[in-house]
Backbone as a printed PyTorch tensor [residue, N CA C, xyz], in Angstrom:
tensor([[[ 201.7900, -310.2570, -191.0050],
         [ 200.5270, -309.8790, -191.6030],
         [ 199.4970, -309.5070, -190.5240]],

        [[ 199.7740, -310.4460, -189.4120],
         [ 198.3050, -309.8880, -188.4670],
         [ 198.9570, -308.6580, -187.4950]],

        [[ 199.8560, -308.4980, -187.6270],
         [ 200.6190, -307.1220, -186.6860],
         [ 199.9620, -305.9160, -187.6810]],

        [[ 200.1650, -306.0900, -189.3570],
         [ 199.3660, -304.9750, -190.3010],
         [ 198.4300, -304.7160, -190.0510]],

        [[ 197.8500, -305.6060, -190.2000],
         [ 195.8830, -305.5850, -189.7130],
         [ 195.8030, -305.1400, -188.6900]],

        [[ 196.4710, -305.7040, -187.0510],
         [ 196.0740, -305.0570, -186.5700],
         [ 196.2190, -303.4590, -185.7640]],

        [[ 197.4990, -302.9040, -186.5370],
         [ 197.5070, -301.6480, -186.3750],
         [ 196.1560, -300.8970, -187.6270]],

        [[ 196.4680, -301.4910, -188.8620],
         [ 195.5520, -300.9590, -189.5310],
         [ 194.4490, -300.5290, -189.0410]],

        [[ 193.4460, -301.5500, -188.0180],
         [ 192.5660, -301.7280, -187.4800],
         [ 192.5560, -300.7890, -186.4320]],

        [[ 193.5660, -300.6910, -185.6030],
         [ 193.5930, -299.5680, -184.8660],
         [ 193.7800, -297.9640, -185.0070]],

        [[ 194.0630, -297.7200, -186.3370],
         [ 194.0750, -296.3940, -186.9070],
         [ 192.6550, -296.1330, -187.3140]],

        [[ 192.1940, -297.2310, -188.1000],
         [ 190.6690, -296.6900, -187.9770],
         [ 189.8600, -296.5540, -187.4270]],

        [[ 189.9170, -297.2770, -186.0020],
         [ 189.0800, -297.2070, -184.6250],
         [ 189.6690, -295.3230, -184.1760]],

        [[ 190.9090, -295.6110, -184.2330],
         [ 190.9910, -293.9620, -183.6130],
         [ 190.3810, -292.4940, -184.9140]],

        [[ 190.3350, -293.1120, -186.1420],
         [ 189.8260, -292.1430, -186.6700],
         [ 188.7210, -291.9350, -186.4350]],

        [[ 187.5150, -293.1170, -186.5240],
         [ 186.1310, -293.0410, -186.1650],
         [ 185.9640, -292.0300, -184.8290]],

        [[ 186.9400, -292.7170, -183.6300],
         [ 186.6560, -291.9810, -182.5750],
         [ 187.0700, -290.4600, -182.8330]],

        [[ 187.9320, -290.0230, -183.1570],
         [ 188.0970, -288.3370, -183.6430],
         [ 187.1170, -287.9300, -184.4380]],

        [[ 186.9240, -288.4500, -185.3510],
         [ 185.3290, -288.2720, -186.3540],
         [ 184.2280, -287.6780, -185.4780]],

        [[ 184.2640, -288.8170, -184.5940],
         [ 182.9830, -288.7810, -184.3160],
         [ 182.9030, -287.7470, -182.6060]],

        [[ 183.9880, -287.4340, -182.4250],
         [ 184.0410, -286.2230, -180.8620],
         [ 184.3690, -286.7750, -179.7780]],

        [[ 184.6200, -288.2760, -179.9740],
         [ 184.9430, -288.8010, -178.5720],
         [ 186.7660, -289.1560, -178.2390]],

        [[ 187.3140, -288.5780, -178.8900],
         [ 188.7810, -288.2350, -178.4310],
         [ 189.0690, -286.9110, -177.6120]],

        [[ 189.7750, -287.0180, -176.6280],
         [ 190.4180, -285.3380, -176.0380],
         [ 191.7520, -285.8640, -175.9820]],

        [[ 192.4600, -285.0830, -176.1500],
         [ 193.9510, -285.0220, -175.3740],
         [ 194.2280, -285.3180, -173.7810]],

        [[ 193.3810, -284.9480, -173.7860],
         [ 193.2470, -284.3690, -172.0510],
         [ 193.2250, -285.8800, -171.4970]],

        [[ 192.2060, -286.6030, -171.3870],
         [ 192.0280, -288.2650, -170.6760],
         [ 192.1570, -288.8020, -171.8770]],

        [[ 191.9960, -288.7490, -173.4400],
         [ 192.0660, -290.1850, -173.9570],
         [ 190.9300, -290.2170, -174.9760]],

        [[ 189.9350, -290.3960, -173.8400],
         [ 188.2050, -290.5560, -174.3490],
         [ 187.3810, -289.3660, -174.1070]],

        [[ 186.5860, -289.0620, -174.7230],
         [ 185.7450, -287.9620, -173.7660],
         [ 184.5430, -287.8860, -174.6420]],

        [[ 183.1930, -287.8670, -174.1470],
         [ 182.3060, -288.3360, -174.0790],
         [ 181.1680, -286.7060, -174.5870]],

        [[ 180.0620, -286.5120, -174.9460],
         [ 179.3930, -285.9120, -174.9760],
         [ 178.4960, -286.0180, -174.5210]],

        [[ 178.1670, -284.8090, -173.7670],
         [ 177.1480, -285.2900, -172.6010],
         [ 175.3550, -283.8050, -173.6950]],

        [[ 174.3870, -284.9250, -173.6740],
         [ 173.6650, -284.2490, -174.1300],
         [ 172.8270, -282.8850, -173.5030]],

        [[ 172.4810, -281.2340, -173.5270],
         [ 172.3200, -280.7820, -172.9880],
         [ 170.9730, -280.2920, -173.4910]],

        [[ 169.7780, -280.0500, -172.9540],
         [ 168.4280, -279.3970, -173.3110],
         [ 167.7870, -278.3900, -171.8730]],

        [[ 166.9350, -277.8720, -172.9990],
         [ 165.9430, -276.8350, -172.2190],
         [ 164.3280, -277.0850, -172.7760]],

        [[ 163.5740, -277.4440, -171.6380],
         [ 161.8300, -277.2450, -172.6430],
         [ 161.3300, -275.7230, -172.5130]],

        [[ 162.7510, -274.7660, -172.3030],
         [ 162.4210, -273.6180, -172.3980],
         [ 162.3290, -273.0630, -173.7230]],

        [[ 163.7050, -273.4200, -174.3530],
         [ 163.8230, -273.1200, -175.7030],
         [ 164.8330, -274.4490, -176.1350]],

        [[ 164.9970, -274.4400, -177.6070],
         [ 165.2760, -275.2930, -178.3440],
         [ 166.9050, -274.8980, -178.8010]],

        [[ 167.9950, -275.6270, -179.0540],
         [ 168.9520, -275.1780, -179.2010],
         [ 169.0840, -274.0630, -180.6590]],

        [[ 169.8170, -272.7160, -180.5030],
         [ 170.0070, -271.8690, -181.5010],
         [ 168.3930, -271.2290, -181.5680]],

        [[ 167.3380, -271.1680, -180.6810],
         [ 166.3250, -270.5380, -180.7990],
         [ 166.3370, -268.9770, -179.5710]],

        [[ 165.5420, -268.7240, -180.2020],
         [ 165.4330, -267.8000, -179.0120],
         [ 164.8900, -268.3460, -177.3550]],

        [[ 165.3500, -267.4730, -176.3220],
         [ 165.2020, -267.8670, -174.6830],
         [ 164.6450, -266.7860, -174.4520]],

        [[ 163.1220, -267.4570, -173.5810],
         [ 162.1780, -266.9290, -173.5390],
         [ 162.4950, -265.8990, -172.5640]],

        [[ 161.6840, -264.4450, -172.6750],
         [ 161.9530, -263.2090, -171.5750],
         [ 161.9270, -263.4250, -170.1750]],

        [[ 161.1540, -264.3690, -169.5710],
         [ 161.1650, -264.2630, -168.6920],
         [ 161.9710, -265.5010, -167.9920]],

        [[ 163.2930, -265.2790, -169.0260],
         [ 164.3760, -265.7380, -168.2310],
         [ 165.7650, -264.8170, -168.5780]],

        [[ 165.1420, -263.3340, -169.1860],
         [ 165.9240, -262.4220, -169.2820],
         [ 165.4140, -261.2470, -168.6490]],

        [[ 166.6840, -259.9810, -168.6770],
         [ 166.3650, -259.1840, -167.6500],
         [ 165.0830, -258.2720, -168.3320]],

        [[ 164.5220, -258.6060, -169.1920],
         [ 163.0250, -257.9760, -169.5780],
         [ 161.9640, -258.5350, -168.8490]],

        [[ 162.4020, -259.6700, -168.1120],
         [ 161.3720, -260.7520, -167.3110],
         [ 161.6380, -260.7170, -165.9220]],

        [[ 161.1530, -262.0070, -165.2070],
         [ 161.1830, -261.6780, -163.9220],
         [ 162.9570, -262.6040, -163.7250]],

        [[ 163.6260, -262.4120, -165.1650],
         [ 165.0390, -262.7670, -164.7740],
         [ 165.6890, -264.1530, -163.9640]],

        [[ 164.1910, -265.4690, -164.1190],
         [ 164.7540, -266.7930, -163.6380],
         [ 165.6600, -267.5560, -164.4430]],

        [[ 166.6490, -268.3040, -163.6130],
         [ 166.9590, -269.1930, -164.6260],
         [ 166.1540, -270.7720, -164.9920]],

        [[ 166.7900, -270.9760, -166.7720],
         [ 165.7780, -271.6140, -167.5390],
         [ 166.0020, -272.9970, -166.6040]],

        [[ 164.9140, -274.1810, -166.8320],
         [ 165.5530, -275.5360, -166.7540],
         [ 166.2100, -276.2460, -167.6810]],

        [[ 167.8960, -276.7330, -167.2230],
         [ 168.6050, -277.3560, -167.9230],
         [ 168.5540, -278.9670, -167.5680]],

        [[ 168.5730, -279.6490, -168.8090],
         [ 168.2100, -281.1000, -168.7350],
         [ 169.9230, -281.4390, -169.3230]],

        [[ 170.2770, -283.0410, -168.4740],
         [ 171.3080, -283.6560, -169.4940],
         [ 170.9710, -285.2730, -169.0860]],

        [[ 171.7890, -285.8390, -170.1690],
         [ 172.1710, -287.1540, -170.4280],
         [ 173.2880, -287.3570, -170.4910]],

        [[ 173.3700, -288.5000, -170.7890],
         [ 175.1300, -289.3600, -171.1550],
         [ 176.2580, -288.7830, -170.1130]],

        [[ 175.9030, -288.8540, -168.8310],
         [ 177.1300, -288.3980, -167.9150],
         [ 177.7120, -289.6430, -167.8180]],

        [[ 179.5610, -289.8260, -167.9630],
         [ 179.8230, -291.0270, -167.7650],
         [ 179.8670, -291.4340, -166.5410]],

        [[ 180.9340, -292.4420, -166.2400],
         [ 180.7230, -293.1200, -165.2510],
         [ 182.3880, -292.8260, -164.6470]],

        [[ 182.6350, -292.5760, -163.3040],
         [ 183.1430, -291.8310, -162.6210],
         [ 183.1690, -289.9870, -162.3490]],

        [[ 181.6460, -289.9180, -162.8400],
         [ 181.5000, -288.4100, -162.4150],
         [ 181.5290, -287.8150, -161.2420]],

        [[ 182.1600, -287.2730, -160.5050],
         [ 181.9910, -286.6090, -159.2040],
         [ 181.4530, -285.7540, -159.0340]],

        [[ 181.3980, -284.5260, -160.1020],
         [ 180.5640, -283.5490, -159.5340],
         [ 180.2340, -282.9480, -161.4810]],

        [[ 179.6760, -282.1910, -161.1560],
         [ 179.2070, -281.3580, -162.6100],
         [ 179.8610, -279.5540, -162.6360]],

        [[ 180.0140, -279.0790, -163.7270],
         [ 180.0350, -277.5370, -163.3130],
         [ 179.3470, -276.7710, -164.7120]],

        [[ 178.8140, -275.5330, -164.6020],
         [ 178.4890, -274.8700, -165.5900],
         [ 178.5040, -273.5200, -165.6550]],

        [[ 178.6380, -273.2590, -167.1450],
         [ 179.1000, -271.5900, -167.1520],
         [ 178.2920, -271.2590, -167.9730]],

        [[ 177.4780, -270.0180, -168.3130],
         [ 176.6840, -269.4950, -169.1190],
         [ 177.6240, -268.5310, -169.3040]],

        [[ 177.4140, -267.8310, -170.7920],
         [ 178.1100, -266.2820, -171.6680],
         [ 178.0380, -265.9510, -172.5480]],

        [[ 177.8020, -265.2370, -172.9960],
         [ 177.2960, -264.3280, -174.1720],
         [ 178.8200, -263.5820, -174.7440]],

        [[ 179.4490, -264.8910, -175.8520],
         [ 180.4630, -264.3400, -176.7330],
         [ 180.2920, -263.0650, -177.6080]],

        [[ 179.1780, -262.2150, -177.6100],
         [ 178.6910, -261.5630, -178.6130],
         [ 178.7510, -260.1100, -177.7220]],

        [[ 178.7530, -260.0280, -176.1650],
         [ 178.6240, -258.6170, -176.0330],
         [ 179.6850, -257.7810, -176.4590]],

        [[ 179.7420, -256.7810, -176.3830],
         [ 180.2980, -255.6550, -176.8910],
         [ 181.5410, -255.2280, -176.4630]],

        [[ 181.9470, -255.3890, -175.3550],
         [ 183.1030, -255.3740, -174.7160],
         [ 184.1330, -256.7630, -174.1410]],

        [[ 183.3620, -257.5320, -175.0140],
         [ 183.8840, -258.9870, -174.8750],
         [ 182.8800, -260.0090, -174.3340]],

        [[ 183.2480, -261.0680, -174.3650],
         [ 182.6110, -262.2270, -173.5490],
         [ 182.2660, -261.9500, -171.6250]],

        [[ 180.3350, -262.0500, -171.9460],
         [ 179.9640, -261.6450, -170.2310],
         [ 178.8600, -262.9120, -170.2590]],

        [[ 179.7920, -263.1790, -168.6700],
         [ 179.2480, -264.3210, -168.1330],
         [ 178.3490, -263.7050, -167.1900]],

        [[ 177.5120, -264.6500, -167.5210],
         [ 176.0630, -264.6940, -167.0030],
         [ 175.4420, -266.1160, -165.8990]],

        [[ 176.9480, -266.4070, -165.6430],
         [ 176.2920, -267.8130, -164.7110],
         [ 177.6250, -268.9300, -164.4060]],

        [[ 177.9150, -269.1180, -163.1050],
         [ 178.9810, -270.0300, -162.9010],
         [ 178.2600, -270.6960, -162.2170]],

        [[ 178.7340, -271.8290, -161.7930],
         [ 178.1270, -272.9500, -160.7010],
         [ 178.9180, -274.2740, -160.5990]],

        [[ 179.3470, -275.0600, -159.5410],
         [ 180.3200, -275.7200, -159.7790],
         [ 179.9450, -276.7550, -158.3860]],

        [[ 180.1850, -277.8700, -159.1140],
         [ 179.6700, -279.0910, -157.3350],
         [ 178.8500, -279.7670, -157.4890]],

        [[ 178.0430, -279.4120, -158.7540],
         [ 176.9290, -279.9370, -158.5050],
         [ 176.9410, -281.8170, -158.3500]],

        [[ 175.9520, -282.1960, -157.7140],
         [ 176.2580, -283.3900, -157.3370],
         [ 176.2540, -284.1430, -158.3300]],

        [[ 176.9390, -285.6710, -158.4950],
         [ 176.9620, -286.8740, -159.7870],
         [ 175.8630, -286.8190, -160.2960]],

        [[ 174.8490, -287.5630, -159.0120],
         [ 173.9790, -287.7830, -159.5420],
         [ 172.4680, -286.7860, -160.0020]],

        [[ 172.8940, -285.1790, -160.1540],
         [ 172.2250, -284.2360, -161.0140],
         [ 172.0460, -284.6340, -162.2380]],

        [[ 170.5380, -284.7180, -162.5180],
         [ 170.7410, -284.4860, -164.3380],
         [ 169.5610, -283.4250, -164.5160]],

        [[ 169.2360, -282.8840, -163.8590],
         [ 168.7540, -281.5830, -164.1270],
         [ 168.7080, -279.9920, -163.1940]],

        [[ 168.2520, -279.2270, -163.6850],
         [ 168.8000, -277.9480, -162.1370],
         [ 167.1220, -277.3680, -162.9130]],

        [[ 165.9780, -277.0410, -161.7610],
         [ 165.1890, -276.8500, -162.0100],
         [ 164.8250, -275.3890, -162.1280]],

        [[ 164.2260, -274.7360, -162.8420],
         [ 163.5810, -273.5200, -163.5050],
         [ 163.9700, -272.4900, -161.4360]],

        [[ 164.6370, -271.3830, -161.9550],
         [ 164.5500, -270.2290, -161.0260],
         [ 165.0100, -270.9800, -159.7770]],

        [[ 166.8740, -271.3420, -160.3390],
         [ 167.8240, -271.8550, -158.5270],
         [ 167.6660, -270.4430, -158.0260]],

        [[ 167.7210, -270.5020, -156.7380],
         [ 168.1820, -269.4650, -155.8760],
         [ 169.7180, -268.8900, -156.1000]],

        [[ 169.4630, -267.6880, -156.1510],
         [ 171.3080, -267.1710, -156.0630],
         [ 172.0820, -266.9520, -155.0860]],

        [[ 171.4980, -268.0000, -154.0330],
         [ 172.4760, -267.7610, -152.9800],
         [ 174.0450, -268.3820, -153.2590]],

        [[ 175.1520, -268.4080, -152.5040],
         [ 176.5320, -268.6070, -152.9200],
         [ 176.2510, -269.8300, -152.7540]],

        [[ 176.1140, -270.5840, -151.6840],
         [ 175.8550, -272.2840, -151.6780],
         [ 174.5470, -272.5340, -151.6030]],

        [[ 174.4160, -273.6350, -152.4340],
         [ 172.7640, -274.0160, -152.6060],
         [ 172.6250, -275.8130, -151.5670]],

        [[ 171.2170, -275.7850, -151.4500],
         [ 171.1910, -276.9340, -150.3260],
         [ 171.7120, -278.0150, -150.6650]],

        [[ 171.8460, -278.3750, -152.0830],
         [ 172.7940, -279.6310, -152.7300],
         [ 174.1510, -279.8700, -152.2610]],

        [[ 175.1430, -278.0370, -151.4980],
         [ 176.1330, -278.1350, -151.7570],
         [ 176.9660, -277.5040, -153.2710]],

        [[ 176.5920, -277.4910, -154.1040],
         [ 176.8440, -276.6950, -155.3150],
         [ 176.8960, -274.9950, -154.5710]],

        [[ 177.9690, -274.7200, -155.1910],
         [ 178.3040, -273.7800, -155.3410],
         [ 178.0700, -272.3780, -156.5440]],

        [[ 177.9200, -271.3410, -156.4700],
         [ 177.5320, -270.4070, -157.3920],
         [ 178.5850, -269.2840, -157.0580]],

        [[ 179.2930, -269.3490, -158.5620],
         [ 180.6020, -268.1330, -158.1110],
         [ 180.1250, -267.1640, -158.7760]],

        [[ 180.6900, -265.9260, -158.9870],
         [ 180.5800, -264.7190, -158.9680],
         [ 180.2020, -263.9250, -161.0300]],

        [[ 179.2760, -263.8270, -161.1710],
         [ 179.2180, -263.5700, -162.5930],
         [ 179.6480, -262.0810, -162.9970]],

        [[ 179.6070, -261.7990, -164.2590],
         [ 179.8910, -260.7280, -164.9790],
         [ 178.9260, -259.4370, -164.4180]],

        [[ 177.7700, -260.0200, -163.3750],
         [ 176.9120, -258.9870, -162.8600],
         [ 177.4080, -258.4020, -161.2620]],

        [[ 178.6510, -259.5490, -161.0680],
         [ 179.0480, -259.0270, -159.6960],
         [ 178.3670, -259.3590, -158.7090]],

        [[ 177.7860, -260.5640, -158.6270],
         [ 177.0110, -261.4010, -158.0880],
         [ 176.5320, -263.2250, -158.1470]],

        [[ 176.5870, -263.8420, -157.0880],
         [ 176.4390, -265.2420, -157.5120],
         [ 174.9400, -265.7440, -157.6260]],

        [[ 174.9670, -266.6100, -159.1680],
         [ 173.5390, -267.1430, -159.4540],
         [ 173.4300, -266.5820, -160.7660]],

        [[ 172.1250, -266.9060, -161.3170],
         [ 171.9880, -266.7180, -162.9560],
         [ 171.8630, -264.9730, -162.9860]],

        [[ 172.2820, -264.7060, -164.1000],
         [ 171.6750, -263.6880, -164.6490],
         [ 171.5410, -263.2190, -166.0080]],

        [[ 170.1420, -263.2470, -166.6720],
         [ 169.9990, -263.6150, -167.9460],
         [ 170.2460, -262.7990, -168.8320]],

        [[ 170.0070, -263.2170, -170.3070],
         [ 170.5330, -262.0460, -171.2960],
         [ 169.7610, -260.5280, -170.8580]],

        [[ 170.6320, -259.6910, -171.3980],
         [ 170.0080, -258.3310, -171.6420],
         [ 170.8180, -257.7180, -172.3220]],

        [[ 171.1470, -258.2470, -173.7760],
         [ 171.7290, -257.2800, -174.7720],
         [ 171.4170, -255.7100, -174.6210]],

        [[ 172.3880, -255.3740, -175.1620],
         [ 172.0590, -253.7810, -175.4960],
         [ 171.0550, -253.9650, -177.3490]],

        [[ 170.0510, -253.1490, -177.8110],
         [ 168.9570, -253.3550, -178.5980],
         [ 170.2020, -253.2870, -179.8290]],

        [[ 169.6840, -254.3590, -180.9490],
         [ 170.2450, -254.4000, -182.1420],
         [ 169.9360, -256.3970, -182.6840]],

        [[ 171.3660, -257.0290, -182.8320],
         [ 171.4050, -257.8280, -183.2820],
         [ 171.4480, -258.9970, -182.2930]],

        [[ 170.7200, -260.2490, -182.5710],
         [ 170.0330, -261.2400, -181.3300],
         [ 172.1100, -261.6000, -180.9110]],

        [[ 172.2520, -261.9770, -179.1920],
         [ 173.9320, -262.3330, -178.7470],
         [ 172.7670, -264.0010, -179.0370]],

        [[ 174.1830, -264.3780, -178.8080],
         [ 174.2030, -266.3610, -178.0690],
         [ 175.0160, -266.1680, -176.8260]],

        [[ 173.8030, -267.3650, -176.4320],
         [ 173.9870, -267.5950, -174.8010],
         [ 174.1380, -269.0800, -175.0050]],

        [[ 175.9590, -269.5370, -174.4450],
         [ 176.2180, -271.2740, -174.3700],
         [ 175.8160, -271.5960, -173.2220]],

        [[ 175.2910, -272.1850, -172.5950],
         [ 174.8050, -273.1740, -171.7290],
         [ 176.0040, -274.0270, -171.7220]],

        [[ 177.2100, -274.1650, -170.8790],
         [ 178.3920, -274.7900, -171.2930],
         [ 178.5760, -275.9020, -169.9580]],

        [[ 177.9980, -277.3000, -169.9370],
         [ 177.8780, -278.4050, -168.9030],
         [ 179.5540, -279.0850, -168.7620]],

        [[ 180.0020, -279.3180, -167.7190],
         [ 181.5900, -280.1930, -167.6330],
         [ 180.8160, -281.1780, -166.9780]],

        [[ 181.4480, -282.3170, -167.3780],
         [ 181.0640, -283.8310, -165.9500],
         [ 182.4510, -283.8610, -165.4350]],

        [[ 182.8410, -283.7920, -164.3250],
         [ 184.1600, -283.6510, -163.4140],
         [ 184.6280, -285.1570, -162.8170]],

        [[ 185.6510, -285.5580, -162.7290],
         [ 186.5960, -286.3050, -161.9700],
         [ 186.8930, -286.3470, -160.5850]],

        [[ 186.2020, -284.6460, -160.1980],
         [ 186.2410, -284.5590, -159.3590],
         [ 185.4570, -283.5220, -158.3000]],

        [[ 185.6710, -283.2060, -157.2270],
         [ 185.0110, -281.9810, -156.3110],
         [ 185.8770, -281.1150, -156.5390]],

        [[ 185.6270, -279.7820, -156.8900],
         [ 186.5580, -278.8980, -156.9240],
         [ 186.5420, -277.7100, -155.4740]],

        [[ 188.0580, -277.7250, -155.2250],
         [ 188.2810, -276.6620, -154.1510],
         [ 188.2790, -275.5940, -154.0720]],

        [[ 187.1620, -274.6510, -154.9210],
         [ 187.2350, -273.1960, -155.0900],
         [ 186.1780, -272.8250, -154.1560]],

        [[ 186.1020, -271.3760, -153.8010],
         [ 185.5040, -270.9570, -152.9300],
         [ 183.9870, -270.0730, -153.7490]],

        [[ 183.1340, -269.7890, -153.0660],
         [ 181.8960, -269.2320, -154.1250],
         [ 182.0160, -267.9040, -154.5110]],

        [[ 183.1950, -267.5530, -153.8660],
         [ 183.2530, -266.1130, -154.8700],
         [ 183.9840, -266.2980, -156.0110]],

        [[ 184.2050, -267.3270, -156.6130],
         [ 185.0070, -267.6840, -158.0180],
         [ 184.4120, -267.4820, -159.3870]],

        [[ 185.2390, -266.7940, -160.0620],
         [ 185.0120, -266.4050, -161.3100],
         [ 184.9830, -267.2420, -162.0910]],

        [[ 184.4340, -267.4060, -163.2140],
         [ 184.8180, -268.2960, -164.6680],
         [ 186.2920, -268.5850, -165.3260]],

        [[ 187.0810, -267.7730, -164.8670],
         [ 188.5920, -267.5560, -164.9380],
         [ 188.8370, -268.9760, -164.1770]],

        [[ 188.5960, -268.6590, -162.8240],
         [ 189.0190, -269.7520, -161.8110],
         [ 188.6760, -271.0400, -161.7570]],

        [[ 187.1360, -270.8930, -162.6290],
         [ 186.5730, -272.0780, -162.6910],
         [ 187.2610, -273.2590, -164.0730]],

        [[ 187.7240, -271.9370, -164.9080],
         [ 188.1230, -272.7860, -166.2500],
         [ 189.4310, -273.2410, -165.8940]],

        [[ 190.0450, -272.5680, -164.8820],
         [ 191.7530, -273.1350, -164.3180],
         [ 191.2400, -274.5980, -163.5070]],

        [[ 190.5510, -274.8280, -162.5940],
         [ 190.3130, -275.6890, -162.0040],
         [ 189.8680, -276.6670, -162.5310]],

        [[ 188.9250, -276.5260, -163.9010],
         [ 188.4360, -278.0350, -163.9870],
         [ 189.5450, -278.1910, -165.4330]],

        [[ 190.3370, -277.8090, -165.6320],
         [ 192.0220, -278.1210, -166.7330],
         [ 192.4060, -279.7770, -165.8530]],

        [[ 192.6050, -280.8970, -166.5250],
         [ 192.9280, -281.8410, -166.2630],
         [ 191.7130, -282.6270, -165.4920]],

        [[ 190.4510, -282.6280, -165.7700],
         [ 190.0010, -283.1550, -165.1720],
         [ 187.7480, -283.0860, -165.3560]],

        [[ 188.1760, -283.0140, -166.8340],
         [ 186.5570, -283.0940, -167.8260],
         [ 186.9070, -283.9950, -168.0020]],

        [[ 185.7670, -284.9390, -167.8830],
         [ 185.4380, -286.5920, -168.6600],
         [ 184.1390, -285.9130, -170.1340]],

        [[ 183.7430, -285.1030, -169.7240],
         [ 182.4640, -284.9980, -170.8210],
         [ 182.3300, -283.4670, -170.9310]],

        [[ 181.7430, -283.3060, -171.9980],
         [ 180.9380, -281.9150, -171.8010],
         [ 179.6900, -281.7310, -172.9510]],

        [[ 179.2180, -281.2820, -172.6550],
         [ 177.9390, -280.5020, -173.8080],
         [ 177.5780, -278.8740, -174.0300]],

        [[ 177.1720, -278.7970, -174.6280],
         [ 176.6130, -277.0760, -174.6090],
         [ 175.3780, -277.1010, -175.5570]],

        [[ 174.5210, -275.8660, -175.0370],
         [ 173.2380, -275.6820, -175.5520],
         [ 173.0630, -274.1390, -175.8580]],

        [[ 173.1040, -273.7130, -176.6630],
         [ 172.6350, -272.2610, -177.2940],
         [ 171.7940, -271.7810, -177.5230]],

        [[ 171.4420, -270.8950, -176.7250],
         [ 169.9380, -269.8740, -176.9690],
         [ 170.3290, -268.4010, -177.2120]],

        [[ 169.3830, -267.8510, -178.2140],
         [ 169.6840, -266.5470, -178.6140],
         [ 168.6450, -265.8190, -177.8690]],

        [[ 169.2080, -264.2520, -177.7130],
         [ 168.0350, -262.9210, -177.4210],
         [ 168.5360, -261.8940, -178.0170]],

        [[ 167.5380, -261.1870, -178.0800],
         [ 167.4210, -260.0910, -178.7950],
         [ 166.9620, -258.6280, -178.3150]],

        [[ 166.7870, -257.5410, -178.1700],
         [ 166.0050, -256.8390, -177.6780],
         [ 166.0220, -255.2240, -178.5200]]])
């Protein structure tokens, strides 16, 4: 009887946890890490002058809930909506554990003074570069945060390709934040 119970008991602990987003395949557990902007609000519009109608900075990204064995952070910005497919607008990878925010207009140089790295975007260049739809219907832009296991060994001319091969086996968390533009 208590062997019933306590598998019983354990099927519903793992359902809650699938319910509720904190199962992966990948480690086991995996965690959601919360992501914001006091630029814009998630699914709102991102203000111009962090698009190429503006002076083209990037926004400030805020997070929480990084777990505990984070080594480094990485993030990818992209706009699933352009026209010729998905264009990334922002890689970055290294960033240190203890980051929980990247402040308004990083520099686009390839390595930044943290050590973080900035690989190569859809503009053919490393560092942000913000929406600039072609005029019609507003794209989404994910703000897409990993908390890492580890330092990754890529070099700063790395693509989003390279970046999504490298951190395979080795997200503890992630979050994403969505802002729309329009023009």
């Amino acid at each position: 009887m208590k062997t019933a119970l306590f598998f019983a008991l354990a099927a519903l602990v793992s359902l809650v946890l699938i319910a509720d987003g904190a199962y992966s395949k990948e480690k086991g557990v995996k965690m959601t890490i919360q992501i914001s902007s006091p630029a814009f609000n998630e699914g709102q519009p991102i203000p111009k002058k962090h698009t190429c109608e503006g002076p083209d900075v990037s926004p400030v990204l805020k997070w929480t809930n990084a777990p505990e064995g984070t080594k480094s952070f990485a993030l990818i910005c992209d706009d699933p909506d352009a026209p010729m497919g998905t264009w990334v607008h922002w890689v970055i990878f290294n960033l240190p554990p203890d980051t929980r925010e990247l402040s308004e207009n990083i520099s686009k140089k390839p390595v930044l003074e943290n050590g973080a790295k900035q690989g190569v975007s859809d503009f053919r260049r490393p560092g942000y570069g913000g929406p600039c739809p072609p005029p019609g219907k507003p794209h989404r832009y994910l703000f897409k945060l990993y908390a890492l296991d580890t330092m990754l060994d890529l070099k700063e001319t790395a693509t989003k390709k390279d970046l999504e091969k490298a951190i395979q086996g080795h997200i503890l968390a992630q979050g994403e934040l969505m802002g729309t533009y329009k023009r």
